[in-house]
N, C-alpha and C positions, 0 to 999 in steps of 0.2 A: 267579348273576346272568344274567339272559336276555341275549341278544345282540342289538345294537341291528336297527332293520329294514332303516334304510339302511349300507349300506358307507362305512366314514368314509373310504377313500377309489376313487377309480375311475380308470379309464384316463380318461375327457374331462378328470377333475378338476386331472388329471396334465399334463397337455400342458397347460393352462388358465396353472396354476402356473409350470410351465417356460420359458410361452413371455412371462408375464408380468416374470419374470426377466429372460428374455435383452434385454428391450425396454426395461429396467429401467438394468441394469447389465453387459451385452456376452455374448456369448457365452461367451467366458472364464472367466466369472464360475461357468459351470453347473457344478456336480457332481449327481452323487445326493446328498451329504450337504448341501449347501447348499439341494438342494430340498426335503429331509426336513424341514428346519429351516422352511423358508419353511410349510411344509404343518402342523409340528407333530404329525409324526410322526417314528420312527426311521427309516434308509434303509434296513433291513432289510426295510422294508412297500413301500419302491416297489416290491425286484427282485420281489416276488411277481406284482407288473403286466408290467415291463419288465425283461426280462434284460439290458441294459448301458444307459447313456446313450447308444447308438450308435441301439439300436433306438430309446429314447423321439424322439433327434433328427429322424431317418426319418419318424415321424407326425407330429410339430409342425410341421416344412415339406411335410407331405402337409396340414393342416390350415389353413398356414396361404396357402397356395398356392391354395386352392378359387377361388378367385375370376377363376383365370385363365383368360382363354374364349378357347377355341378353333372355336367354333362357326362362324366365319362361313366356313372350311373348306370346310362341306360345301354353300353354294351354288355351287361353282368358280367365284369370281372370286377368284384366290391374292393380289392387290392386296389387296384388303380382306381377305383371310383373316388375311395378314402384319399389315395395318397394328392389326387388331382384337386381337391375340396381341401384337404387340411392347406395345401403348399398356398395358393387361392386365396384361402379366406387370413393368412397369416400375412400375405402381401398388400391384400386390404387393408388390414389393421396398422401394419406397418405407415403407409400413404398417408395414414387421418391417424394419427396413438394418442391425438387430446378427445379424440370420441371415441375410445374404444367402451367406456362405460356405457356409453348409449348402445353401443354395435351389441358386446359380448352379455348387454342383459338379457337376451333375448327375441324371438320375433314379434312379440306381443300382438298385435293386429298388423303388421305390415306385409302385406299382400307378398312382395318378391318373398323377404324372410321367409313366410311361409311358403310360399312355393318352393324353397330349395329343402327347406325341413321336409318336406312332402315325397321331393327327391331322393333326397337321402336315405329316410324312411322306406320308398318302397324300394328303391335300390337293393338296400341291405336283405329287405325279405323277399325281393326276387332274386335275390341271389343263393338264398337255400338258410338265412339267418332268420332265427323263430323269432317274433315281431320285440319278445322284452328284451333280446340280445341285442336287437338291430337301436331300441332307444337307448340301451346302456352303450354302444359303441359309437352314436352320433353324439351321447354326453362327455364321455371319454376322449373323443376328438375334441371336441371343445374345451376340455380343461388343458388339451394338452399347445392346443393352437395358442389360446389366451395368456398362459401362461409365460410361453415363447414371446407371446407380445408385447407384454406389461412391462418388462425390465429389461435391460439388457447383463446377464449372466458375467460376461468376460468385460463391459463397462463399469462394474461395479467397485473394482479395487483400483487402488491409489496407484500412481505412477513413482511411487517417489520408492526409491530401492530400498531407501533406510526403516520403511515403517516395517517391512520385513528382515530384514537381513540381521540375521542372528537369536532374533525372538521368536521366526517362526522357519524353520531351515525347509520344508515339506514346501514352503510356497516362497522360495529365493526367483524366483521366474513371473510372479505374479506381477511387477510392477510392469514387465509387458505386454500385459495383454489386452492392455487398452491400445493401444499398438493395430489390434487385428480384432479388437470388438467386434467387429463385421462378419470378420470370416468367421473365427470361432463361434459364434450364437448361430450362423446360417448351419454351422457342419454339428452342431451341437443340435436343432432343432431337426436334420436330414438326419441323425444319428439316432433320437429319441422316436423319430416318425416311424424309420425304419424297424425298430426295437417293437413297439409296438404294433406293427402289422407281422410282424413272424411270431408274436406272442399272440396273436389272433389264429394264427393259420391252425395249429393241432386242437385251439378250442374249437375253430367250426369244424373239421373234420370229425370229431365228434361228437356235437350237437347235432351235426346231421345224420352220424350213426345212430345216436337216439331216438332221433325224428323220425 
């Protein structure tokens, strides 16, 4: 019997599957054999692609992460460099939030990751940020991006009026705002972003007086 012409399966096809899964049903959920299953193949045909689920995870958050732009970087203005990265990498997150574990661990060896930590990095210190301010303010982004990510703030209280009403008079308003979860966490994350880059402005002003 001839052998088909395409490959029944492939590495995009692979990551495609896996990461359909995890947005599916949790990270948790992932094995090799459950995605053998999802594929209709044996898990014996992924390792021939991917030698562990460590390495497929590694590309699925290399793939699914493309979209985060770092671009505005390289006009030196670190304001908008920051604000274009943090909005960016928060709407990543947002698209895939059952791999944000994999995403916000780190770049570990992943080639893009690294290339935008790189960006970032020299972004800041061509912009007049002395090199341990410009790592403390691409970690500081990151706690504050992740953070925004992991929960939703205004999702978290109960809709029902009565769990408040009269026991806690300060939050008689709370049972709406699952209501506007959306907006409130987006104007609540524009509001903290923003808080934090005017809270940077008089430190680099003078850091660079010191410089």
């Amino acid at each position: 019997m001839a052998r088909p012409k395409t490959p029944l399966l492939s590495r995009p096809a692979i990551r495609e599957a896996a990461l359909a899964l995890i947005d599916r049903d949790g990270l948790e959920k992932l094995s090799m054999r459950r995605l053998a299953q999802e594929l209709d193949v044996r898990a014996a045909s992924l390792y021939s692609h991917y030698r562990t689920k460590e390495e497929l995870l590694s590309e699925v958050a290399e793939e699914a992460t493309t979209h985060i732009d770092v671009s505005a970087f390289g006009g030196g203005d670190w304001r908008e460099g920051l604000a274009v990265w943090a909005r960016s990498y928060r709407a990543a997150l947002a698209r895939h939030p059952n791999l944000l574990p994999v995403i916000a661990a780190g770049p570990g060896r992943r080639e893009e990751a690294l290339r935008r930590a790189d960006a970032v990095h020299g972004g800041l210190v061509g912009a007049g940020w002395p090199p341990r301010y410009a790592t403390m303010i691409g970690a500081s982004t990151k706690y504050l991006v992740v953070g925004a990510a992991t929960h939703s703030f205004a999702g978290g209280f109960d809709d029902d009026v009565w769990v408040y009403q009269d026991r806690y008079p300060n939050l008689s308003q709370a049972h709406r705002l699952a209501e506007v979860a959306a907006e409130i966490d987006q104007d609540s994350f524009e509001l903290a972003l923003l808080a934090f880059l005017d809270g940077l402005t008089p430190v680099y002003e003078r850091v660079r007086t010191e410089g």
